[in-house]
Structure formats: structure tokens, C-alpha cells
C-alpha positions in Angstrom: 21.7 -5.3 -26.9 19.9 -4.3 -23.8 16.3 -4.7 -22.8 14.1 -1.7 -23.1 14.2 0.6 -20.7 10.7 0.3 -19.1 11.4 -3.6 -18.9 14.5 -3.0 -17.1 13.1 -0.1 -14.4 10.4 -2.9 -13.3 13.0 -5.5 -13.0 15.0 -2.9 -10.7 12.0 -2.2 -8.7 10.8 -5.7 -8.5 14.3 -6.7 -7.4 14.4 -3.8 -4.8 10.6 -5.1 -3.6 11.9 -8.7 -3.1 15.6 -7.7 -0.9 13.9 -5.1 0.9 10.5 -8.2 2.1 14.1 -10.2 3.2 16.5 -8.3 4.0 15.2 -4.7 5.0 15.3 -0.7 3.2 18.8 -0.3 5.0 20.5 -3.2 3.4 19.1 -2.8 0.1 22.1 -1.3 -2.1 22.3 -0.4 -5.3 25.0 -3.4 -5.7 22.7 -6.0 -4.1 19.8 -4.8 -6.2 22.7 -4.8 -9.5 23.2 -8.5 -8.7 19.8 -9.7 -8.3 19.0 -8.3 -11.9 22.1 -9.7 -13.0 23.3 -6.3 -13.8 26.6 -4.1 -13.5 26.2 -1.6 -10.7 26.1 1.4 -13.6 23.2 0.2 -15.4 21.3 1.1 -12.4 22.7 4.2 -12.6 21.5 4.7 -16.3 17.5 4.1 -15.3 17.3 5.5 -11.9 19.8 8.6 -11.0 19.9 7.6 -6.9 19.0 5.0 -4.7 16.2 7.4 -3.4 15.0 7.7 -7.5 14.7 4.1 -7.1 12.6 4.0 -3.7 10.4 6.3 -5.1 9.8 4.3 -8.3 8.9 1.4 -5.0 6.4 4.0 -4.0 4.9 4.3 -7.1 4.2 0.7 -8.0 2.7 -0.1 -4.6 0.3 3.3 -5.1 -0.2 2.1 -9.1 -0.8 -1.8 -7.9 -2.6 -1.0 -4.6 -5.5 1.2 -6.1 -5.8 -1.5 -9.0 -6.4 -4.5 -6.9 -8.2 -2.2 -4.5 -10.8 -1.2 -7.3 -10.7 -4.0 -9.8 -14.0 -5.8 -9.6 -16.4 -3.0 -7.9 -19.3 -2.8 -8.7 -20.8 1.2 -8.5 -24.1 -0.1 -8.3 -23.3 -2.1 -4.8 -24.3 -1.2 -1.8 -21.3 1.4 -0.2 -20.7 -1.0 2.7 -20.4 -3.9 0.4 -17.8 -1.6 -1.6 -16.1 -0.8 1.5 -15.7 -4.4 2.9 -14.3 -5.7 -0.5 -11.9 -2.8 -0.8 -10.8 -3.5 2.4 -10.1 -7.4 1.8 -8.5 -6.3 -1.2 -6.5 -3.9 0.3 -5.2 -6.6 3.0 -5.2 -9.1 0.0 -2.3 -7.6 -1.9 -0.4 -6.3 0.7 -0.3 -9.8 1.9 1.4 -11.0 -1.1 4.3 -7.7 -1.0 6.1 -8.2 2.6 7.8 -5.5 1.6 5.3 -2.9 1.9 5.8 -2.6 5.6 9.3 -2.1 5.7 9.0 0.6 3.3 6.2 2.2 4.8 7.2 2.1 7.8 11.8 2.8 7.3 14.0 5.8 8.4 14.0 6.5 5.1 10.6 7.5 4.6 9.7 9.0 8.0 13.3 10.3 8.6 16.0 10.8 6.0 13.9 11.4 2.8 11.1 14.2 2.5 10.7 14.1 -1.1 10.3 10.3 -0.7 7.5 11.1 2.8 5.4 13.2 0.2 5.1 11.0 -2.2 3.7 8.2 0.7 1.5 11.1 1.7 0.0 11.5 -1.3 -0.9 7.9 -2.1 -2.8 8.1 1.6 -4.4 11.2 0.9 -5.9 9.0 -2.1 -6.5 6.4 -0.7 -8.2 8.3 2.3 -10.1 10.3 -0.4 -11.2 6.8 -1.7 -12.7 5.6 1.6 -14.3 8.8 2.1 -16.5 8.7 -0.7 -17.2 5.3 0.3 -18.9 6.3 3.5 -20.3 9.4 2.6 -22.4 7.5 -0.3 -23.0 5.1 2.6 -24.7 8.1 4.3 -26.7 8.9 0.9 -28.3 6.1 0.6 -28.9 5.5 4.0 -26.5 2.6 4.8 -24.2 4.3 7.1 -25.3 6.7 10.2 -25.7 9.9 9.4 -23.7 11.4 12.5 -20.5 9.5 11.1 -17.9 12.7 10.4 -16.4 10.7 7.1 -13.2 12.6 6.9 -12.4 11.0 10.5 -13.7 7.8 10.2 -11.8 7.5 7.0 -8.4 8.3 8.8 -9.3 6.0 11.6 -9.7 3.0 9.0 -6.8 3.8 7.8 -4.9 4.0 10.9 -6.8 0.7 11.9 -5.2 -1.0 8.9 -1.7 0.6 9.0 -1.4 -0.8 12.7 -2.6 -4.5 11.6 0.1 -4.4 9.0 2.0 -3.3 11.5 1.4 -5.6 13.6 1.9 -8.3 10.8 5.6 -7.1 10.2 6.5 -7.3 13.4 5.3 -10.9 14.1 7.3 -11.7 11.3 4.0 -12.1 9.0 3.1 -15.2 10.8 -0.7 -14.5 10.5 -2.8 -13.9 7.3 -3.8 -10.4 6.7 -6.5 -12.2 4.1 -8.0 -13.4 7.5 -8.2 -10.8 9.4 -10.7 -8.3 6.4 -13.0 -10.3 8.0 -12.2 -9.6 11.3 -11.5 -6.2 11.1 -15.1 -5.6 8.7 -17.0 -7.3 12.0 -15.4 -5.0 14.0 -16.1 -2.0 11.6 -19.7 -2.8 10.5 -21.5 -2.3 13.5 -20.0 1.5 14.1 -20.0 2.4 10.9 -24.1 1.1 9.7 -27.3 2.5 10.8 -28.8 0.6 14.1 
């Protein structure tokens, strides 16, 4: 008999996570991903109906795992700026652990080939832009963050400061720490972002 179907989606996507980190989203078929479960190719076929089904199951357990690390452990009644600097080092923390974040963020089949697949990735940065938004504008209520920050922006440049580290950290074939560089990056934020 056959494991539950739930059991065997996350093995498929957990597979699909691991070849893409080595191997890259272009070389990730549904054959490769069969054999690392230790499945026949049409068992795929029965959880996920395409290859793009199963990118978009990806999508959806780095959103689902993302804005659980990024919010377990936060404390409402901290200060926003404290909030801010622990979602960002929580943020770095787990995409550190998933090299394979980057190379689906950032394939051809997000940006080019797949639209239905580039909406869902819009949608998890729309949340997660929403996220730091709220962070900085309760920065501004309770006086912790300058008041002539426009917090739509600013959120969109933190999150266009983070997508180009992990850039970065991709193409340098990981070889730094993105745990290291929260703190780096929070230094570099703190000072534009708090009151003088």
C-alpha cells in the first residue's frame, strides 16, 4: 500500500527543493525527482498533474515555511525596530538553510516561461512587503522610526536590498553566510530607518 497522499506531495517537493539547490530548475525532471523519492515516474503524475503543479507546490512551501520562521518567536509588545531586525535575521536564517530558494526565485521559469507560476511569487512578496510595512509604520507610531520614511517604499527597497544579497549569495556559489550578513545589513539599515 502507498503512503498517504499528503506524505507523498512533501516528499516530491522536498525532493524537487534538494535537485534544484544542486543541480538547477532546468534539470529538475519529473524522472530525476521520481528517482530521488524512489518512485515510478507515474506516481508523480497521480499527486501533481505537471511539472509546473509541482513548482508551484515549491512556491508554496517556501511562502508557508518563510512567514513561519519569519514570525515565530515575535514578540508584539517589542519595540518595531527590534521586530524588524529579528525578522530580517530570520528571514536570512532560513533561506540560508534552502539553497534552492535562489534558483527558483530567480529561473526562466518564473520570470519567463510560467505566469501562473510568477503570480504566485508575487503574491508571497506582496505579503511579505505588506509584513515589513506594518513594521515600519508602527515604527513611526511609536516614535522609533522617522516620520518622513514613505513605508510602502522603504519596504520595497528592503526587500530589494535582501533579494540582491541572496543574489549575490547564489552566485558566489553560497560561499558566505547569509546569517552573517542580518547583522550587516541591520547596521546599514538602522541608522536610515530610526529617528536621529
Amino acid at each position: 500500500m502507498g503512503k498517504p497522499q499528503e506524505q507523498r506531495q512533501k516528499e516530491i517537493v522536498e525532493a524537487t527543493m534538494e535537485l534544484t539547490a544542486e543541480y538547477g530548475i532546468k534539470k529538475v525532471t519529473t524522472q530525476a525527482i521520481a528517482n530521488k523519492v524512489g518512485i515510478a515516474q507515474p506516481t508523480i503524475f497521480r499527486h501533481f498533474k505537471s511539472r509546473d503543479a509541482i513548482f508551484a507546490a515549491v512556491i508554496g512551501w517556501i511562502a508557508e515555511n518563510l512567514f513561519k520562521a519569519i514570525s515565530s518567536g515575535l514578540n508584539p509588545n517589542e519595540q518595531a525596530d527590534e521586530q524588524l531586525r529579528k525578522l530580517l535575521q530570520r528571514q536570512l536564517s532560513f533561506i540560508n538553510k534552502h539553497r534552492a530558494i535562489p534558483k527558483v526565485l530567480f529561473s526562466d521559469l518564473l520570470h519567463l516561461e510560467s505566469p501562473k507560476l510568477k503570480a504566485s511569487l508575487q503574491e508571497v512578496m506582496n505579503r511579505y512587503i505588506s509584513r515589513v510595512t506594518q513594521l515600519l509604520q508602527q515604527g513611526q507610531e511609536t516614535g522609533v522610526f522617522r516620520q518622513d520614511l514613505d513605508v510602502d517604499q522603504t519596504a520595497r527597497y528592503i526587500a530589494a536590498l535582501i533579494q540582491g544579497l541572496v543574489l549575490r549569495w547564489s552566485v558566489y556559489e553560497f560561499n558566505f553566510s547569509l546569517e552573517e550578513e542580518a547583522g550587516i545589513i541591520w547596521n546599514f539599515l538602522q541608522p536610515v530607518l530610526k529617528k536621529a
